[in-house]
N, C-alpha and C positions, 0 to 999 in steps of 0.2 A: 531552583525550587519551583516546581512545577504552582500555579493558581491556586488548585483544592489545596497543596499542602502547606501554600501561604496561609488562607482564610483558616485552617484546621490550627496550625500556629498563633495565630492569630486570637483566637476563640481558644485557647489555653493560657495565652498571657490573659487576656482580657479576666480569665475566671479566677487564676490565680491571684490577680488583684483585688478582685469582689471580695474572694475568700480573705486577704489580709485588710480589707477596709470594715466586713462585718465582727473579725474577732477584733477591733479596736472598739465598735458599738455595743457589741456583747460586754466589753470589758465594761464598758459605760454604764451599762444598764443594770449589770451584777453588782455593780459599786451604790447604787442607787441612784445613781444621775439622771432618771427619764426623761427630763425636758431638753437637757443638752443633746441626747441621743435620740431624740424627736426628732429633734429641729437639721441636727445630723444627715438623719436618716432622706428630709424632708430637702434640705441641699443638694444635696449624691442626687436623688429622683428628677429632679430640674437639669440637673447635671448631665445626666445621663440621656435624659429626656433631649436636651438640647443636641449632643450629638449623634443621635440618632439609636441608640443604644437600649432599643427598649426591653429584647431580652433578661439583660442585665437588671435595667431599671423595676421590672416585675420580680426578678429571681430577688433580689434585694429585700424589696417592699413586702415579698412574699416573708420572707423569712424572719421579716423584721417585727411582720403581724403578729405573728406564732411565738413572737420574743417575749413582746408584750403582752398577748395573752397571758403568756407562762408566768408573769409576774402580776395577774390580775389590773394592768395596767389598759384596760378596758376603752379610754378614747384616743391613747395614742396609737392604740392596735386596731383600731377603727379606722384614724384618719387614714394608716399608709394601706389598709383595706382598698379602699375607696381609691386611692394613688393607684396600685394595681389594677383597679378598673379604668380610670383615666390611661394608664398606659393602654390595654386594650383597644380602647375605645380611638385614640387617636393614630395607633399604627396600623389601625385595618387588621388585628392578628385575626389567624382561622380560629374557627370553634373546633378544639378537641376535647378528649376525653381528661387528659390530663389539667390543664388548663378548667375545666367545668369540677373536677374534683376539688383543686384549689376552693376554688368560688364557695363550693359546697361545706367545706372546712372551715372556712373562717366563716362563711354564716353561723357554722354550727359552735363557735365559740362566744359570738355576740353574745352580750344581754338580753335574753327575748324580749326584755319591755324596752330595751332602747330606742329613741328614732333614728338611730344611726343603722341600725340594723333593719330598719325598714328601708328605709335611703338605699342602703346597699344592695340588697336582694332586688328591689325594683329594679334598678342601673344593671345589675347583673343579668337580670331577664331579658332585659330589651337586649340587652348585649351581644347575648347567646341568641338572637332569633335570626340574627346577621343580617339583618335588614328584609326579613321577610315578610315582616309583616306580622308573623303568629306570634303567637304568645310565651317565646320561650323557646327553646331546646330541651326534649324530651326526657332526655338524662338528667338533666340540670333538675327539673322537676318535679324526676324518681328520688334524686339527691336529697330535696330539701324537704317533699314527704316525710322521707328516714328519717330526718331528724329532727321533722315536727313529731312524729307519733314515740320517736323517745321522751319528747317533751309531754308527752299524753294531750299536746294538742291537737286535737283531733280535726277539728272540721275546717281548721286552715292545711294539715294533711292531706285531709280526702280532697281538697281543690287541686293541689297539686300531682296527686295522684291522679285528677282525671286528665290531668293534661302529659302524661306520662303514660308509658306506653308496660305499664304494670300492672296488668290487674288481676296476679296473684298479689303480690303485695297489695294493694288496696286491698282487696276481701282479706286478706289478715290483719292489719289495723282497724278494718270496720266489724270486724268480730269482735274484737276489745273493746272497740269502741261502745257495739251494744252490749255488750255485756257490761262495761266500768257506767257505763250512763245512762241507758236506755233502757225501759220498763219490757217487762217478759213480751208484753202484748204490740210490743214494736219490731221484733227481730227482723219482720219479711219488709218492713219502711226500711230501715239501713239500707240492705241491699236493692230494693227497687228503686229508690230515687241515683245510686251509683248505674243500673245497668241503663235506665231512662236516658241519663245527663252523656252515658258514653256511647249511646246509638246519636242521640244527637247531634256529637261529634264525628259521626258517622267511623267509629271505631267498633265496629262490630265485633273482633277477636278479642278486646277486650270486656267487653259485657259479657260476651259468653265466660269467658275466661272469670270474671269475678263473681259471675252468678252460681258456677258450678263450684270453685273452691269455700265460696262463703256457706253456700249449702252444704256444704261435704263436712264440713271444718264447724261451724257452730254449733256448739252444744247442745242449745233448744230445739234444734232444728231435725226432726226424725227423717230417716234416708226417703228418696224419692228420686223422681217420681212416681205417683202424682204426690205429692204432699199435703200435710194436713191443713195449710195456711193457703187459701183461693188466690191470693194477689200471689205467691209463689208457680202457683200452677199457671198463672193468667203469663207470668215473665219465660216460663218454659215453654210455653206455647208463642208467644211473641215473637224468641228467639227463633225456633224455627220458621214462623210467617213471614220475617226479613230475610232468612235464607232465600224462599219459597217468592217473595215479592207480589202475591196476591191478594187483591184489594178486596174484593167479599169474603177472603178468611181475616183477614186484620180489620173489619168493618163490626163481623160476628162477635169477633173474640172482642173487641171494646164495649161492642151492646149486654155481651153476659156476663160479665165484670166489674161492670158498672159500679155496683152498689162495693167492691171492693176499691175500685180507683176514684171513688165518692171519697174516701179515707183521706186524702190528699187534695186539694185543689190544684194543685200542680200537676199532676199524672197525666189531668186532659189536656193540659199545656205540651208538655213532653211528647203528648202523641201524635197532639196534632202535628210539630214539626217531623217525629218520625215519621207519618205519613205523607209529610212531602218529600222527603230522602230518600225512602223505601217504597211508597205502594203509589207515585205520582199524584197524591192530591194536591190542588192546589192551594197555594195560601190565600190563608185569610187579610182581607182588608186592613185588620188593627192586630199584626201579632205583636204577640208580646217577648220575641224569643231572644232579646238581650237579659231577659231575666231566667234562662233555663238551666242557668252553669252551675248553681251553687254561690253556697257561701263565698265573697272574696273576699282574700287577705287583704287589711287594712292599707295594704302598701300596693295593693295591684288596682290601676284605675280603669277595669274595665268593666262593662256592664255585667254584673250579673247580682243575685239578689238571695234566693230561699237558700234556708238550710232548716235541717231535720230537728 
């Protein structure tokens, strides 16, 4: 027997086993015995962990979460959550797509007021950025958006949304958003602090991207341009001057604006670091641009601050 078809052998006993040790837990936990088949579940992960076995050890804990859910059994499908990221975390796994759906799933089962669920998604974050420093994997981001704006939470979605590389989705949650909670006379605020926050991030395709579907897509919003709302017209003209990258048209267009981005004390925040991203101005002495991200989720500790 050739290597591959040992380790391929190998990895079918292995699974075959998983498969007869979780229909003994399943039987446990349909019986009502949750704390035996916790603690169970919680052995086998050490177990598994110890011989190096962390596929296993995740596929386990994964299914074991999804158990517990099923039976509204809400912290013992939290803890082996959380085991799942520990496995991650200590075998060095890659970031895929599969793997970030997981993650995405059992967020979206959490108790949203739990701190276990805040615990989690943090861990999960740092996790997915694989040591680079940013704030997350992009997907993960788009992921957990989704499942905030099912929850009609809205302004911890749109954080996530902008670190996500979605901004059709975003201008669709932020349409609802002004529409479920925001006064007539705020429509073109929703979208200009989204395309602001995503130049910023020096994502340029998606600003555009969200300014053109938010405008197309909102109700109160008549087709353009030019449109009936100045701070709309001031972001369509913007969007092209970062194209364009010249500093006495992005200079004008801030000076005849004014009294629209007056609306905001933030806008001039936001510009000014667009202007050093886009038109080379330089920074100021005392910025302030740990504060230019948005609202952040309670569970994320990094600097940022406004929200709409």
């Amino acid at each position: 027997m050739s290597e591959q078809e040992s380790l391929k052998s190998s990895s079918v006993r292995n699974r075959g086993g998983v498969q007869r040790v979780e229909g003994k837990l399943r039987a446990s936990v349909e019986r009502g015995d949750y704390y035996e088949a916790h603690q169970m579940y919680r052995t086998l992960f050490f177990r598994y962990m110890s011989q190096a076995k962390h596929a296993e050890a995740r596929e386990l804990m994964y299914n074991g979460a999804l158990l517990f859910f099923s039976y509204n059994q809400q912290n013992s499908a939290a803890d082996l959550s959380m085991l799942e990221l520990e496995s991650l975390e200590k075998s060095g796994a890659k970031v895929d797509d599969e793997t970030l759906e997981h993650l995405a799933k059992l967020f979206s089962l959490m108790d949203p007021n739990s701190p276990e669920r805040v615990a989690f998604v943090s861990r999960a974050i740092k996790w997915s950025s694989g040591g680079s420093g940013k704030l997350g994997h992009p997907k993960l981001h788009q992921l957990l958006a989704l499942t905030l704006w099912k929850e009609q939470n809205y302004s911890e979605s749109r954080y996530h949304f902008l670190h996500s590389s979605d901004g059709e989705g975003c201008a669709q949650m932020l349409v609802e958003y002004s529409s479920a909670r925001g006064f007539h006379g705020e429509v073109d605020m929703f979208v200009a602090q989204a395309v602001l926050q995503f130049l910023c991030l020096k994502n340029k395709t998606s600003a555009l991207v969200v300014f053109t579907t938010y405008t197309q897509k909102h109700p109160s919003i008549e087709k353009g341009p030019p449109y009936v709302q100045p701070l709309l017209n001031f972001l369509w003209f913007l969007l092209l001057a970062v194209d364009g990258g010249k500093l006495t048209v992005f200079t004008v267009l801030c000076e005849q604006y004014q009294p629209s981005l007056k609306r905001d004390p933030m806008y001039n925040e936001y510009l000014d670091r667009i202007g050093q991203l886009f038109f080379g101005v330089p920074p100021k002495q005392s910025s302030s641009y740990g504060g230019l991200l948005g609202k952040k989720p309670r569970y994320l500790c990094v600097n940022t601050g406004h929200d709409s």
